[in-house]
C-alpha positions in Angstrom: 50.6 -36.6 -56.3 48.7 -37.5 -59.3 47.8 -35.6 -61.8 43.9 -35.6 -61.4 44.6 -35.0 -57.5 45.9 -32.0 -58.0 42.9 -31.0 -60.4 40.6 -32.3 -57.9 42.4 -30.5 -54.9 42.3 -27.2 -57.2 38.8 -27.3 -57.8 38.3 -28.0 -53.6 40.2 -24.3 -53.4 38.5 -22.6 -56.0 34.7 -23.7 -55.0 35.9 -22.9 -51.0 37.0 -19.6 -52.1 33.5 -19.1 -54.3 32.1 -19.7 -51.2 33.5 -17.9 -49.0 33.3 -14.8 -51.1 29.6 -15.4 -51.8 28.3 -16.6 -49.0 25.2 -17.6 -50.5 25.5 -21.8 -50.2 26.3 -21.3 -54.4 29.0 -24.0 -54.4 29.3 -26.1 -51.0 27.6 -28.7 -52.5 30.6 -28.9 -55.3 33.0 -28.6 -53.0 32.2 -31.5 -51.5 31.7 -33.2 -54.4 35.2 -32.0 -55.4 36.5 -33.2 -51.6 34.8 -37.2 -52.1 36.4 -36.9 -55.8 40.0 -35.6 -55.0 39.8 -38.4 -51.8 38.5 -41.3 -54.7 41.6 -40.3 -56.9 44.2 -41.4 -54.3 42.5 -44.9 -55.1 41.3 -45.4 -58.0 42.8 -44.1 -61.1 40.2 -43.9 -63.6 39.0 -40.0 -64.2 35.4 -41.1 -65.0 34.7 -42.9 -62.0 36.1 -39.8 -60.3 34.2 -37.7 -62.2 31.0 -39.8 -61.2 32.0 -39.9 -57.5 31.9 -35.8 -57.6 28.7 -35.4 -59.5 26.5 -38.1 -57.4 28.3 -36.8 -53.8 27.6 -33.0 -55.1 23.7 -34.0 -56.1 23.3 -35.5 -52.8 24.9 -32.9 -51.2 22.7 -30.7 -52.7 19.2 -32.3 -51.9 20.3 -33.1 -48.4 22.3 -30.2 -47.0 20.4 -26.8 -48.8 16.6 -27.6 -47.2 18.3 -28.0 -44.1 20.7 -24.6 -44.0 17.7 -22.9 -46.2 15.8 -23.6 -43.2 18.2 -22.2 -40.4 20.0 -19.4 -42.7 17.4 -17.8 -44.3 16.2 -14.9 -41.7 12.3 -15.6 -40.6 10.2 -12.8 -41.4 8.9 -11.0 -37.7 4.7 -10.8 -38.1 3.8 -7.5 -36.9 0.0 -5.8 -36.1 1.2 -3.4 -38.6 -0.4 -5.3 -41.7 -4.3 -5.0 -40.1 -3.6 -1.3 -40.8 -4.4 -1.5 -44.4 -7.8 -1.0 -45.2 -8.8 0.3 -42.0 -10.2 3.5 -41.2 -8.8 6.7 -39.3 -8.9 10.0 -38.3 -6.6 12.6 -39.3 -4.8 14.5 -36.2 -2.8 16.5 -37.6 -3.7 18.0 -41.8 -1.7 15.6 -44.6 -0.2 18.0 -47.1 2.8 16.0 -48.8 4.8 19.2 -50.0 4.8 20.1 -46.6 5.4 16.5 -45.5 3.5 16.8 -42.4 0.4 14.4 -41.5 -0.2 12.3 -38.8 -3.3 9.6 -38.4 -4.8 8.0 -35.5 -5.7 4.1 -36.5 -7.3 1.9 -34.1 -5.2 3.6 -31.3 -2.3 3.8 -32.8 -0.9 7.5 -34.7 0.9 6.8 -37.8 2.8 9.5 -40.2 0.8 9.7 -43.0 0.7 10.9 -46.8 -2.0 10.8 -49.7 -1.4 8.9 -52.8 -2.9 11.9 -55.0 -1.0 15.2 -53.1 -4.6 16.6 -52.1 -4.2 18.3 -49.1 -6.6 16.3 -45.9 -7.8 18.5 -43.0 -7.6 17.7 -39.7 -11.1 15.6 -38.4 -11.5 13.5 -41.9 -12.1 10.1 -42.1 -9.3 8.0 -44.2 -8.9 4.7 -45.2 -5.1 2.9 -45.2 -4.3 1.9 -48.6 -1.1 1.2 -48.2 1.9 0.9 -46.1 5.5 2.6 -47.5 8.2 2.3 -44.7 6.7 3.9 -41.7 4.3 6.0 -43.5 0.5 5.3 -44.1 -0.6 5.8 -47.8 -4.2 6.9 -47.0 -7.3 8.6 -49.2 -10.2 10.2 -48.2 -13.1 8.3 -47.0 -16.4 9.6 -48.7 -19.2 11.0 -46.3 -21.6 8.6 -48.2 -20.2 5.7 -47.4 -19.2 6.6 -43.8 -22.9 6.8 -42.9 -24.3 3.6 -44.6 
């Protein structure tokens, strides 16, 4: 075997390997690349050529083959009701006092855990507007009396 095959055939390994221990799509492309140039060597003898056969067959590679498994690998995000939370309003059910970490929130229907951004302690009965969302947990602040009526 040829002294370029075995360079080519080495590289093959090495990117597979990359692979394999990334699995992340980093260096198929090469590998293939490195595949078409080790199979080119067997025939033609000049390294450049070679060298040309890996680059173009990696590029194309590349372009053809990521949009395609970025499409099917990439895990599709699940849409949830969860987002219309946020700027909503809701009652408090049970009193929000962070240190205590208890405070629960009724929101269109639904009773969420809740905290306040600032500590301040919310009774039971207030109105509250959803800020924000952190994990399973409402970020909600007070909602003024004089904006509630108008």
């Amino acid at each position: 075997m040829p002294i370029p095959s075995i360079l080519w055939l080495a590289a093959l390994i090495a990117l597979l390997v990359l692979e394999a221990a990334t699995v992340g799509l980093v260096s198929l492309w090469f590998a293939l690349g490195a595949l078409a140039a080790l199979v080119t060597s067997f025939f033609v003898h000049n390294i450049w050529v070679q060298f040309g056969v890996f680059l173009a067959v990696s590029l194309v590679s590349l372009l053809i083959i990521r949009p395609l498994a970025r499409r099917y690998v990439t895990p599709r995000q699940v849409a949830t009701n969860a987002d219309r939370a946020v700027g909503a309003e809701g009652v408090v059910t049970e009193a929000i006092d962070n240190l205590k970490a208890a405070g629960q929130v009724s929101v269109r229907g639904a009773v969420w855990t809740a905290r306040t951004e600032d500590d301040a302690v919310i009774p039971a009965g207030t109105t509250v507007r959803v800020l924000r969302i952190e994990g399973v947990k409402l970020i909600v602040t007070p909602v003024p009396v004089s904006a509630r009526q108008g």
